[in-house]
N, C-alpha and C positions, 0 to 999 in steps of 0.2 A: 167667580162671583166674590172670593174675597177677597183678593184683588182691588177689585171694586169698593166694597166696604171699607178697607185700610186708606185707599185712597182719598174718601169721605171723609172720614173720620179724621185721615189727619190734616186736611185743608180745614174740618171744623175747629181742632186742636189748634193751627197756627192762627187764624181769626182769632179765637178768643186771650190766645197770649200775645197778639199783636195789640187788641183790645186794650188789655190790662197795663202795657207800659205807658210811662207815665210823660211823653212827647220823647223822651232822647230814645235814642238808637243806639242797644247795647250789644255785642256779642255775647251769646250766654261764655261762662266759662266751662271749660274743663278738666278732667279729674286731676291730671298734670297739675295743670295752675294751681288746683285749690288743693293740691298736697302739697305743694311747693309756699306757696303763703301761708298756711296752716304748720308746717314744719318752722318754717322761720318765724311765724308771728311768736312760736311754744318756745323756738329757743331764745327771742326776746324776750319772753313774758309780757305780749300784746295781745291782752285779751280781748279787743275790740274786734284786733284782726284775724284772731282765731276765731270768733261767732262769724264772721262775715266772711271768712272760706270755706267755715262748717258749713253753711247755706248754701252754696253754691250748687254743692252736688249731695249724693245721697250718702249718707253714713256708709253702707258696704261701698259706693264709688270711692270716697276719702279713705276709707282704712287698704283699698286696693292702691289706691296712687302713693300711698304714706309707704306701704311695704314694698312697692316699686321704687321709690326715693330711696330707701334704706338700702335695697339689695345694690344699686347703681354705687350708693356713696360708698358701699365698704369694701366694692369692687374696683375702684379707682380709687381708696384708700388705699385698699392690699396691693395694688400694682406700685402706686409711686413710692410706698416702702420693702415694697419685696419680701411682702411677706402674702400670709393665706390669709383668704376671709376670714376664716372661723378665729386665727391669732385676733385678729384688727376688731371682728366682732368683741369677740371678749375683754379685748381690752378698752374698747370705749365703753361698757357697760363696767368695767370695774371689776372683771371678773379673774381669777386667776389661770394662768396658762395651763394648757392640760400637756 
């Protein structure tokens, strides 16, 4: 039976988000993307395009896809200098070596 209901529910859900655009045909984005243009727009300082990946997804999606970005970049930082995350982390923060 819920089954059922889920089903309903979300053919009424794509209706009315089909409804709501505005003639063009967009792919929503995902968390990815919008951590990905939200990290770049911060380290351009583009505030435009930091509001318009904020929207994209949900605050806990964004702060999920941002700490995913991070763990990847300072994992493929610490490889191609051979050294450990935790060195690489702390030093792009400025921090001193422990």
């Amino acid at each position: 039976m819920w089954g059922r209901v889920r089903r309903i529910g979300g053919k009424l859900v794509d209706r009315l988000r089909a409804e709501g655009r505005t003639g063009r045909e967009e792919r929503p984005h995902n968390l990815f993307e919008a951590a990905a243009t939200y990290v770049a727009a911060c380290a351009e300082d583009d505030q435009e395009r930091i509001d318009e990946a904020a929207g994209w997804v949900s605050p806990e999606a964004l702060a999920f896809g941002v700490n995913e970005l991070a763990c990847r970049a300072v994992v493929t930082l610490a490889r191609e200098r051979g050294a450990s995350p935790r060195a690489v982390a702390r030093e792009l923060l400025g921090l001193p070596a422990v």
